[in-house]
Residue frames relative to the residue before (quaternion, step in Angstrom):
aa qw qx qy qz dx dy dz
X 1.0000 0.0000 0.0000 0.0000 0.00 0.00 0.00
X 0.4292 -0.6846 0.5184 0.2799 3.59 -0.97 1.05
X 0.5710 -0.6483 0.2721 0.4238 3.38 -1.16 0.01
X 0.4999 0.6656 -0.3471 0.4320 3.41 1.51 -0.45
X 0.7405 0.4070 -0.3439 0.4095 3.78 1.47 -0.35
X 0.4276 0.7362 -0.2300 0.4715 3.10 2.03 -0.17
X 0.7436 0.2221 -0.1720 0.6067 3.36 0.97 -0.68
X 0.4994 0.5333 -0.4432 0.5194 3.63 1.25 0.25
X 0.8665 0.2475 -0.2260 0.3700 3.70 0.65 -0.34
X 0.2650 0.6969 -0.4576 0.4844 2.97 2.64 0.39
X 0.6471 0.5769 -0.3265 0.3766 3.70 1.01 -1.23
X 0.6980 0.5447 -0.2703 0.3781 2.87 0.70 -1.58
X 0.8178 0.3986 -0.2746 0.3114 3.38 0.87 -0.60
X 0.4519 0.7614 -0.2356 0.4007 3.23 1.63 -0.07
X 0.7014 0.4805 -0.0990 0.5170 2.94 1.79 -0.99
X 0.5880 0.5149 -0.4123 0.4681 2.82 1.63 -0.19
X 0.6129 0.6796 -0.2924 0.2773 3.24 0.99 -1.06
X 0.6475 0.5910 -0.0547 0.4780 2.93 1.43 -1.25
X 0.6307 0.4501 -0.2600 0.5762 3.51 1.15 -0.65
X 0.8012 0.5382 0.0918 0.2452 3.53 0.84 -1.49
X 0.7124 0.4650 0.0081 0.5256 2.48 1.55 -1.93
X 0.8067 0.2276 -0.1423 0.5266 3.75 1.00 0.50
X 0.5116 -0.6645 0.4982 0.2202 3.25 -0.26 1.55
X 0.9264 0.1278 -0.0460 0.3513 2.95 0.00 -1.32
X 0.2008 0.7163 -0.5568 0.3695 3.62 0.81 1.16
X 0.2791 0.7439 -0.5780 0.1860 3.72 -0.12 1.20
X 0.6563 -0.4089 0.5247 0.3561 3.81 -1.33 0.73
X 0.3202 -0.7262 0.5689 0.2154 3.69 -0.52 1.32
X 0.5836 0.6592 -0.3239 0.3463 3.83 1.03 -0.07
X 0.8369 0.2925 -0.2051 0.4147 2.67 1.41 -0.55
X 0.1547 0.6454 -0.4450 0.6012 3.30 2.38 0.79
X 0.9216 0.2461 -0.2879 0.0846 3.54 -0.65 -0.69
X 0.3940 0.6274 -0.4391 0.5082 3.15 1.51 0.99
X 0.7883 0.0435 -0.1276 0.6004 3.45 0.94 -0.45
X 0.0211 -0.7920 0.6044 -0.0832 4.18 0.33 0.92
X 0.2662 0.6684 -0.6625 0.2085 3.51 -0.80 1.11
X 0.8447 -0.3661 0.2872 0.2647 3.32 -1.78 0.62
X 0.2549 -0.7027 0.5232 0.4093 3.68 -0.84 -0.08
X 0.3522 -0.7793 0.4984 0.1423 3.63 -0.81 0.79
X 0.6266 -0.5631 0.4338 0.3195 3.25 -1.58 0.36
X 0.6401 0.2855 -0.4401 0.5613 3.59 1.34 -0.19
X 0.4955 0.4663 -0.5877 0.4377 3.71 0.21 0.31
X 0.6421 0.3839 -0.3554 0.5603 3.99 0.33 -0.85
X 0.6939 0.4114 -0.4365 0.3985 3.81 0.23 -0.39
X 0.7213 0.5904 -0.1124 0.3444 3.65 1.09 -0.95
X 0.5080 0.6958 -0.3325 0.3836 3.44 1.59 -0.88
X 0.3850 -0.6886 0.6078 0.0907 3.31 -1.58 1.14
X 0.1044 -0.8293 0.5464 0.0543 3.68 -0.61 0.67
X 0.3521 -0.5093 0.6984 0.3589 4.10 -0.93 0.21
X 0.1164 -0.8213 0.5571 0.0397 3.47 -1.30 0.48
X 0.7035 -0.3208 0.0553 0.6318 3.09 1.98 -0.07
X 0.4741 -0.7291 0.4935 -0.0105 3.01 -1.92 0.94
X 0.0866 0.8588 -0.5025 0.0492 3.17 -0.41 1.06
X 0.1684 -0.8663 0.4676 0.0495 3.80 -0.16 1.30
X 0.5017 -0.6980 0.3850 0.3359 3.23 -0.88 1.02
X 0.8086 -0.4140 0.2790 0.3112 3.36 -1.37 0.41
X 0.7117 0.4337 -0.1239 0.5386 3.33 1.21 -1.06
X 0.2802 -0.7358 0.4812 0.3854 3.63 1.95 -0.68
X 0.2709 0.8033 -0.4073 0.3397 3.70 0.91 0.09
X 0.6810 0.3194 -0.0108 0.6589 3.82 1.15 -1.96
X 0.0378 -0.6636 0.7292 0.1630 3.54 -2.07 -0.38
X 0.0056 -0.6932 0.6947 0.1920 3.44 -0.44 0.49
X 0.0288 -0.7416 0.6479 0.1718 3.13 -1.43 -0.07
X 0.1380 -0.8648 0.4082 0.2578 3.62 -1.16 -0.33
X 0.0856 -0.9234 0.3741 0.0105 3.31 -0.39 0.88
X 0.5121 -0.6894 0.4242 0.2873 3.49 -1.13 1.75
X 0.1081 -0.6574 0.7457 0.0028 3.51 -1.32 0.69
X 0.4221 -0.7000 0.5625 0.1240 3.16 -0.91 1.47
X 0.4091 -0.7039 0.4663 0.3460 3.93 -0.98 0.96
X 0.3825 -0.6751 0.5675 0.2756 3.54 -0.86 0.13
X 0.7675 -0.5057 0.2831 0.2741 3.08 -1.92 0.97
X 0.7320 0.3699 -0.3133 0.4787 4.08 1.02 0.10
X 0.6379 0.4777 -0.3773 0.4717 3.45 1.40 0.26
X 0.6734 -0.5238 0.3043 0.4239 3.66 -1.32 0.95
X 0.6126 -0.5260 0.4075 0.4266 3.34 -1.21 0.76
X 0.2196 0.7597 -0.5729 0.2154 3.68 -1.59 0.05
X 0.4497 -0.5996 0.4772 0.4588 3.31 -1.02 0.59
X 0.7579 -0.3835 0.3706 0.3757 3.75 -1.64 -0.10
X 0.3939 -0.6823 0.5284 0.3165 3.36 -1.55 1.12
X 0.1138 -0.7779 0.5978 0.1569 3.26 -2.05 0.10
X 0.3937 -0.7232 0.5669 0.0221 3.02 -1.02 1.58
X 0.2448 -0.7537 0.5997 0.1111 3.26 -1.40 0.42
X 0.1488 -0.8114 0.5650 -0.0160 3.40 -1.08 1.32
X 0.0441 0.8266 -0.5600 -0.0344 3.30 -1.62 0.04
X 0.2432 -0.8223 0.5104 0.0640 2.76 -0.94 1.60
X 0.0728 -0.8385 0.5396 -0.0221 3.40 -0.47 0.74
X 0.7595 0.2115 -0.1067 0.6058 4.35 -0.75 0.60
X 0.5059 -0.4685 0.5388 0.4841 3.57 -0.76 -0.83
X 0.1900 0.7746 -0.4307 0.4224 3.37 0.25 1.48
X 0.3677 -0.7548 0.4718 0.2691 3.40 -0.18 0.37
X 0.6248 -0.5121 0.3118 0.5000 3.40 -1.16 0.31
X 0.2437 -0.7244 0.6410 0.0707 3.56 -1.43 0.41
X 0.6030 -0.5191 0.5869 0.1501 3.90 -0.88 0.75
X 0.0783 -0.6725 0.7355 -0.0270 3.58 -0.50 1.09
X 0.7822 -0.0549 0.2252 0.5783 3.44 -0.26 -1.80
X 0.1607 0.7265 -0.6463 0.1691 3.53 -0.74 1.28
X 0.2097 0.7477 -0.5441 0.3176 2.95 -0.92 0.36
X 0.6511 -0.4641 0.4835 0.3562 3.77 -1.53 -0.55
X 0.4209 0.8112 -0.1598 0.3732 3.74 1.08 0.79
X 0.1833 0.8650 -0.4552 -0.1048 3.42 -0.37 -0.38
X 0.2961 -0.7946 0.5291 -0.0325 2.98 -0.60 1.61
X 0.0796 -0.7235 0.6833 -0.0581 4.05 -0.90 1.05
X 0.8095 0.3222 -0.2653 0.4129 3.12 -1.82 -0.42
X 0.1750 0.8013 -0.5559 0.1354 3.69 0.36 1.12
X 0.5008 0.7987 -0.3327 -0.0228 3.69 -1.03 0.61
X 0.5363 -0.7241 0.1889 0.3903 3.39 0.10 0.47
X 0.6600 -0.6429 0.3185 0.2229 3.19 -1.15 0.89
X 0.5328 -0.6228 0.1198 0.5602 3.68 0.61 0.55
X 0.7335 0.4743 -0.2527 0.4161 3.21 1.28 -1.38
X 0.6680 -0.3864 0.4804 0.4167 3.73 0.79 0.00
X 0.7372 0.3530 -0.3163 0.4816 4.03 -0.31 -0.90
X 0.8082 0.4345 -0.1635 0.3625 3.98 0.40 0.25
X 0.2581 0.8362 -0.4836 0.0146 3.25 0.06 0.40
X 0.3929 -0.7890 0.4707 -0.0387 3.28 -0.52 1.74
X 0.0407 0.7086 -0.7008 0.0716 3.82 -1.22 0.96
X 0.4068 -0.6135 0.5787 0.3511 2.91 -1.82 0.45
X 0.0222 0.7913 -0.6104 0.0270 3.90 -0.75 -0.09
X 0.0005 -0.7321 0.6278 0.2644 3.90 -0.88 -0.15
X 0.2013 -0.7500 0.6277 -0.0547 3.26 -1.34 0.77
X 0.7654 -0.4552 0.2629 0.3714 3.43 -1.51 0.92
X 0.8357 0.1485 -0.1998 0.4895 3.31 -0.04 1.55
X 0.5162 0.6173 -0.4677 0.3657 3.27 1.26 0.04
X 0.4097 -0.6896 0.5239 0.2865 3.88 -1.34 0.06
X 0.7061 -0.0736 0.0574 0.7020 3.67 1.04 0.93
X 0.7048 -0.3915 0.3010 0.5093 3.88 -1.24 -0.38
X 0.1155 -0.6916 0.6878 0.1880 3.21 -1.34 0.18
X 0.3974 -0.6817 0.5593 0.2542 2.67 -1.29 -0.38
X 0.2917 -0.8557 0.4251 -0.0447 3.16 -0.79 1.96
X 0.3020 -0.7914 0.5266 0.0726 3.70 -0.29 0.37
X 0.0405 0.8421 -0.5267 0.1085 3.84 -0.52 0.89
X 0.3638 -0.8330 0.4162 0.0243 3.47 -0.12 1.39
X 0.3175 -0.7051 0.5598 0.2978 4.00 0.24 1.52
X 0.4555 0.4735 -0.6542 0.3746 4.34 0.19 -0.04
X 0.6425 -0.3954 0.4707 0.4575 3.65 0.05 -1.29
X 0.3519 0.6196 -0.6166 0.3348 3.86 -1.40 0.12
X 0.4808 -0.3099 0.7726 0.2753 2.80 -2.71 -0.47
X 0.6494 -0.5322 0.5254 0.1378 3.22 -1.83 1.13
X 0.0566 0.8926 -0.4246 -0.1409 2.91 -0.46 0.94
X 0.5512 -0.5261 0.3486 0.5458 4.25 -0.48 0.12
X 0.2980 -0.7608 0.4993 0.2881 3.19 -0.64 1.17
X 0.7041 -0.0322 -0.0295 0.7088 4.34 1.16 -0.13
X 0.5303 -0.4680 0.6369 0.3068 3.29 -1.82 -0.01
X 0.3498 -0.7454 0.5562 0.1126 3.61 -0.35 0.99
X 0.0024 -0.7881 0.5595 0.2567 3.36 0.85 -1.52
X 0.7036 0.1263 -0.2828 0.6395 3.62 1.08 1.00
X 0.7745 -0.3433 0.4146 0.3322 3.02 -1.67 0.32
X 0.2425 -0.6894 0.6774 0.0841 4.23 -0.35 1.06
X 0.4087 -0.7109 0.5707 -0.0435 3.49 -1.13 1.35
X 0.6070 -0.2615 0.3638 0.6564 3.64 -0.17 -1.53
X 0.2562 -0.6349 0.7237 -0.0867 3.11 -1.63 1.00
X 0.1227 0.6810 -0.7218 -0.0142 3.51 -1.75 0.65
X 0.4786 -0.6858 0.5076 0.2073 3.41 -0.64 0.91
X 0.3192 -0.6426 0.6260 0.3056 4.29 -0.56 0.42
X 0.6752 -0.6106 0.3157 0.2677 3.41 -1.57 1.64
X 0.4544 0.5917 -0.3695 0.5540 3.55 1.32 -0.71
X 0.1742 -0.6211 0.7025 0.3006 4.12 -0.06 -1.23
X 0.3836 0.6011 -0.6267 0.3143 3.86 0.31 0.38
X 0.8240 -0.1342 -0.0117 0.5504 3.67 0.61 -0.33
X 0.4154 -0.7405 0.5232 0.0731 2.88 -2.22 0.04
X 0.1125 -0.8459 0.4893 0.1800 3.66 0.16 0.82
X 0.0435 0.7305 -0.6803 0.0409 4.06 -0.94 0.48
X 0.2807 -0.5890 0.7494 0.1122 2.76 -1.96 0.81
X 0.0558 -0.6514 0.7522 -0.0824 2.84 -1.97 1.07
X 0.5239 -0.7505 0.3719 0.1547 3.13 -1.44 0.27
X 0.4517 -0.7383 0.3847 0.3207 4.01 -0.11 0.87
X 0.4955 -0.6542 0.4942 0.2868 3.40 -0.83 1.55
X 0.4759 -0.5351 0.5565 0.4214 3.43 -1.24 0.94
X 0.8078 -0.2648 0.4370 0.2941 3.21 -2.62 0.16
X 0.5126 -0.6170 0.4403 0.4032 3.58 -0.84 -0.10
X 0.6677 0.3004 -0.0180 0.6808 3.00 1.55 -1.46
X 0.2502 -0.8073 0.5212 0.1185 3.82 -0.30 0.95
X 0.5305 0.6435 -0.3252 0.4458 3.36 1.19 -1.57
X 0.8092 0.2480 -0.2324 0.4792 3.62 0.13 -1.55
X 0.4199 0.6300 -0.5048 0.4147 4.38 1.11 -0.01
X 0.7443 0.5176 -0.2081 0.3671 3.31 0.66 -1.13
């Protein structure tokens, strides 16, 4: 990346941060008609960016952001969705939903951007793949375990990950 796209997606990301990165960044004008305390369900509720991941060309931004679960869904830690801002567009939904998607990054060439995530039928996370043309994500292999960290080779012809070996059936007698 040149430096002129470097500081083109330094911007780009600044603005996200700024737009995104703070719940509670609001126009004091429009606080002072109704000023009140911050609450414990506001602190329990707050949406956060959790990271940034510019395309290669600096063109795209994905980002991802934590969404606290609400009070009728199974306990757990907080879901994450994946976004992307792209032109002077607002953010857009990739993968939202009840979920939580990690290990975000871009395929070398740019036309992919790849997460880990597990889904109805998966055996732990895979690893999912999502084409900037358009579509549903698809699994990018059948791990047959849980997928861990992942880097993609500079070519994109392949992909090495690490995962972890299901335990013994019987541990007591493993041990």
């Amino acid at each position: 990346m040149n430096p002129l796209q470097r500081l083109r997606v330094l911007a780009f990301a600044m603005a996200l941060l700024s737009a995104f990165g703070s719940a509670l960044t609001v126009p004091t004008e429009l606080l002072a008609p109704t000023v009140r305390a911050l609450t414990p369900m506001d602190v329990a509720t707050m949406k956060s960016v959790t990271g940034v991941y510019p395309s290669p060309d600096g063109s795209r931004i994905a980002f991802t952001r934590s969404e606290p679960r609400g009070p009728e869904d199974v306990p757990g830690g907080a879901y994450t969705t994946l976004y992307m801002l792209e032109g002077d567009h607002g953010p857009r939904p990739l993968v939202a939903g009840k979920g939580s998607v990690g290990g975000v990054a871009w395929h070398p060439g740019g036309e992919l951007l790849t997460f880990t995530d597990r889904r109805e039928g998966d055996f732990g996370r895979q690893l999912y793949a999502l084409s900037m043309a358009g579509g549903e994500a698809l699994r990018v292999f059948d791990a047959g375990r849980s997928v861990g960290q992942y880097r993609w080779r500079p070519d994109g012809m392949a992909v090495a990950c690490a995962s972890a070996l299901s335990p013994p059936a019987d541990r007591a007698a493993a041990r």
